[in-house]
C-alpha positions in Angstrom: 45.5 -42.2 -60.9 48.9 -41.5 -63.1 49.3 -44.3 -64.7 47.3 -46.1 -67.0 46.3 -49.9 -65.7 46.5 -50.7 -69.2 49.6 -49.3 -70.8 50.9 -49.1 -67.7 52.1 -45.2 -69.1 51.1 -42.2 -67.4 47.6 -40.7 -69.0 47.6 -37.1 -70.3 47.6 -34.4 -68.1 44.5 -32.9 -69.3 43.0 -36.4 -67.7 39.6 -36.5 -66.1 38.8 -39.4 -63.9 35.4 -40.3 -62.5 34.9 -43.2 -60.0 31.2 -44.8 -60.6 31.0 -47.5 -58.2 32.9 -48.9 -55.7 32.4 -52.0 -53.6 35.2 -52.7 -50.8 35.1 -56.7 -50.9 34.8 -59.1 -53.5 36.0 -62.6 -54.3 37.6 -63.5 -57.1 37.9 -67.0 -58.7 39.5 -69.0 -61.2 37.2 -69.9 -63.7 37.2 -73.5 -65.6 38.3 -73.3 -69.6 35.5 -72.4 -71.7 32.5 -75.2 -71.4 29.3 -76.2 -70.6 29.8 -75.1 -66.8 32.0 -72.3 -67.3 29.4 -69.6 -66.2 27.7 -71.5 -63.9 29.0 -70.0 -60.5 28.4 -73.3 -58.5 31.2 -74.9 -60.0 34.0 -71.5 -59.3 33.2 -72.3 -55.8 32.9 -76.1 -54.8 36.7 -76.0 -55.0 38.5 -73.9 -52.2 41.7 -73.5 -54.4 39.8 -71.5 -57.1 39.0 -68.8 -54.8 42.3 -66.9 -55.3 41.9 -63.4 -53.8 39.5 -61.1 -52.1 39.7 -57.8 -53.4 38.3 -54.2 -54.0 36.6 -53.2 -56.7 36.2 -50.1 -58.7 34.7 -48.8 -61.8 37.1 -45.9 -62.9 35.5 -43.6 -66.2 38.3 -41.5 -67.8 37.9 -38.9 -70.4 40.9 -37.3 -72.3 39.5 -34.6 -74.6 37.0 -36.4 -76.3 37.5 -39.3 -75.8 35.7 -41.7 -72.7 37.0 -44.8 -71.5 35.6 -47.2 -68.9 37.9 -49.7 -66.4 37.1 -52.4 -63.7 39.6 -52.1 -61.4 40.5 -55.2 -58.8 43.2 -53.8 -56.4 44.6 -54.7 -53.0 41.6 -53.5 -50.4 44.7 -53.1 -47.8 47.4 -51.9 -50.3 45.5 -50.8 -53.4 47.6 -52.3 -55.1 46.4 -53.4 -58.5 45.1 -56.9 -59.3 44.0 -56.6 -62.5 41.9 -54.3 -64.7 39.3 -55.1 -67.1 38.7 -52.4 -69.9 34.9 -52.1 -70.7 34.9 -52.2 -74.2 31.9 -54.1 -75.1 29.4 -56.2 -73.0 31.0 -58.9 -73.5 33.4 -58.1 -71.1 31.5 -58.8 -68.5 29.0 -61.7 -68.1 26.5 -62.8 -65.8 26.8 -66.4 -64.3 23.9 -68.4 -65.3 22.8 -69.7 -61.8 23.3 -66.8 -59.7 22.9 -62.8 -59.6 25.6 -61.9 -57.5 28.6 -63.8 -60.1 29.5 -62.2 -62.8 32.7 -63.4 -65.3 35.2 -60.5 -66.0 37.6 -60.7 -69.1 41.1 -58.4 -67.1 44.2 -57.8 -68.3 47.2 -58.2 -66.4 50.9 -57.7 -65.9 52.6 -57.7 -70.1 49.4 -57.7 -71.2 48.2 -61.1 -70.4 44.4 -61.9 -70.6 42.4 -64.0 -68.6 38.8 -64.7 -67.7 38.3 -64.3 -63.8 34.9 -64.8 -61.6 34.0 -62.3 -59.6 31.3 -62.6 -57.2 29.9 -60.0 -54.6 28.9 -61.0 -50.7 25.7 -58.8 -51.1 22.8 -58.8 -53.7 22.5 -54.9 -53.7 26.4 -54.5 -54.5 26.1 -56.7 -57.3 22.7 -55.4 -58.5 24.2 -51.6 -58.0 27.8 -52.8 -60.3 25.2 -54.1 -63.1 23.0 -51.0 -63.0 27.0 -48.9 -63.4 27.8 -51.0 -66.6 24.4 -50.4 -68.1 24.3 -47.0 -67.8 27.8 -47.2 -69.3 26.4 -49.1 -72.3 24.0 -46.8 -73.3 26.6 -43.4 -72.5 28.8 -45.0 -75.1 25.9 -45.9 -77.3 26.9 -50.0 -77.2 23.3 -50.6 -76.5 22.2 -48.4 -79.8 19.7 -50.4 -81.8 20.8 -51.4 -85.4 20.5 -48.4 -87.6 20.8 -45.9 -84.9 23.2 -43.1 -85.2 26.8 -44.3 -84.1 27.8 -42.8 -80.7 30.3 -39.7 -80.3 33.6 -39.7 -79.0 32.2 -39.3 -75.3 29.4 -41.7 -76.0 26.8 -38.8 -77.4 24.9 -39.9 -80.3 25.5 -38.1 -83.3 22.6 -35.5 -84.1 20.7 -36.0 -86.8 20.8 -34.1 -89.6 17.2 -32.0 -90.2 15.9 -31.9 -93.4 14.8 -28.7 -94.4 11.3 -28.1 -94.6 9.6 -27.5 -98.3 7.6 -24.3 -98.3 4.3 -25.0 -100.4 2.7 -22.1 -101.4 -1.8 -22.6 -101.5 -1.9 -18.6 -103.1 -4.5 -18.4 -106.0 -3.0 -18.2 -109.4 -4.2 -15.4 -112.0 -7.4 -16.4 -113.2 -7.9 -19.3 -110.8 -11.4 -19.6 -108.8 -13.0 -21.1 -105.7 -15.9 -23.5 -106.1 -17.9 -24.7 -103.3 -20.7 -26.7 -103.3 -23.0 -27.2 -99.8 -25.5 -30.2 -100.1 -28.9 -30.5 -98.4 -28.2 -33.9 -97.4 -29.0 -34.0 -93.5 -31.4 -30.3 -93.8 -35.2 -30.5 -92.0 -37.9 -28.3 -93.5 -39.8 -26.8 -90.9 -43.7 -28.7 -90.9 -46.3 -25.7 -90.9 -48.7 -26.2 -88.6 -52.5 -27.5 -88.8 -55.2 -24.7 -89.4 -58.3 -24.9 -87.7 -57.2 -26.2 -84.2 -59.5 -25.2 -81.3 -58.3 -23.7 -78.0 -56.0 -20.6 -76.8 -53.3 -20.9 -79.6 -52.7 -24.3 -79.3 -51.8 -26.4 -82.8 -52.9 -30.5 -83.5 -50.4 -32.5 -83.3 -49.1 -33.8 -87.3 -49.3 -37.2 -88.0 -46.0 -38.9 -88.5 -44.9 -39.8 -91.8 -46.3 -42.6 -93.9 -49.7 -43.1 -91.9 -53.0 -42.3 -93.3 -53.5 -38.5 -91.5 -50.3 -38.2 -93.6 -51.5 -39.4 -97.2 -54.3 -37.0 -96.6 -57.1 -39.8 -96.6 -57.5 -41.3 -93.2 -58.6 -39.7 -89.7 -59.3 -36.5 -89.6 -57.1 -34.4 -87.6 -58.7 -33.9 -84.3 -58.8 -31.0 -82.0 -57.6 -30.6 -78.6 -60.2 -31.1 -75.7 -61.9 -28.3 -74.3 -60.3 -26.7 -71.0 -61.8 -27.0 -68.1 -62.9 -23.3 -67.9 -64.9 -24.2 -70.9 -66.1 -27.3 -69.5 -68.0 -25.2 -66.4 -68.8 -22.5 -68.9 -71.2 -25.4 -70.4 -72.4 -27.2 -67.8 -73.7 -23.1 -66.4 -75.4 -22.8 -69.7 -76.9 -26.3 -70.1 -78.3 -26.0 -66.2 -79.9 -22.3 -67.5 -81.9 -23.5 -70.6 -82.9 -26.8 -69.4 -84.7 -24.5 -65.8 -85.9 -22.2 -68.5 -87.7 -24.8 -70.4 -89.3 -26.8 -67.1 -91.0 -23.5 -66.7 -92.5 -23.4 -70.5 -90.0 -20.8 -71.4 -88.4 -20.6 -74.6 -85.1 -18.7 -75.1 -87.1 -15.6 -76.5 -86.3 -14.2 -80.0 -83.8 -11.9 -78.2 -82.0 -14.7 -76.4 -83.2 -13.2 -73.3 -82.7 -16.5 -71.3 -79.2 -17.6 -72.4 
């Protein structure tokens, strides 16, 4: 590629080109002056006539230095010849049709500069859904998709970094003379409940009473003790079955306690 489509001058020789997508047959069509159905694609292609040449096309990316540029290139598929070229500039250039996905209207530039709105439309849905996918990622490369506000785009389509600002040191140190106070409420602190004195059994404690009923005022029930353990229970019943056989036989306990 020596010569610019464009200028129709030979680029720089410190030219890089980059071919993005290619797709070896489409149709291209004469499009009705701007109206209501200009980008509907059912009226390019009722008429026979307005289908004026099948043709190859090409999305050529070429960076001088710097400086990016995107082309649609419609050539000769036998020939490769050139068509016509349509610079990507903007998204405008290139515009859906409104009742189908695989027409799209391309703004090209031909021989003396002359500018015309062409339809283009591709025989396959994943040719025309892979050309739309190109131009978008060409969008956003050369930052024409940037939000408003956002930093402009570079020469090669890189956004602009953005400037840091620098960070403000604080400095927390203690002046001369200046103190620490800290204050630690009791809010949320339990006091340990001492236990109840005088509970029977091994070690075991009565339960408290909870808070606000009578054993708790101090004037109500009593606190009782645990029940007696079983060992204790037979301990009893041994020494109640003892005295009441010593007393059948008219003996007392003795003074001594002989009989317990």
């Amino acid at each position: 590629m020596d010569i610019n489509p464009l200028t129709s001058q030979p680029w720089p020789s410190n030219t890089l080109h980059r071919i993005l997508h290619i797709t070896p047959k489409v149709h291209i069509y004469l499009i009705p002056p701007a109206g209501p159905g200009s980008l509907t694609a059912r009226s390019w292609t009722l008429n026979p006539a307005d289908h004026i040449f099948t043709a190859r096309l090409r999305i050529l990316e070429s960076a001088v230095g710097e400086s990016l540029s995107l082309t649609i290139l419609l050539e000769d598929p036998s020939t490769g010849a050139l068509f016509a070229a349509a610079p990507y500039t903007s998204p405008a250039a290139v515009t859906q049709a409104t009742d189908s996905s695989r027409f799209f209207a391309v703004r090209v530039v031909g021989e003396g500069g002359r500018r015309a709105t062409l339809g283009v439309g591709f025989e396959e849905r994943s040719e025309a859904f892979d050309f739309g996918v190109v131009l978008q990622d060409a969008r956003r490369g050369m930052g024409m998709d940037a939000p408003a506000g956002a930093p402009a785009a570079g020469a090669r389509g890189r956004r602009a970094p953005k400037k840091e600002e620098p960070e403000v040191k604080r400095d927390f140190r203690l002046k001369e003379g200046e103190t620490i106070t800290v204050s630690i409420g009791g809010k949320g602190k339990r006091e340990a409940e001492p236990a109840a004195e005088g509970a029977a059994g091994g070690g075991l404690f009565a339960i408290a009473p909870p808070p606000g009923s009578a054993g708790a005022s101090g004037g109500g029930m009593p606190v009782l003790a645990p029940p007696p353990s079983a060992a204790q229970v037979r301990a009893g019943r041994r020494e109640g079955g003892a005295k009441s056989a010593a007393e059948e036989l008219g003996f007392d306990d003795g003074e001594f306690g002989e009989f317990q």
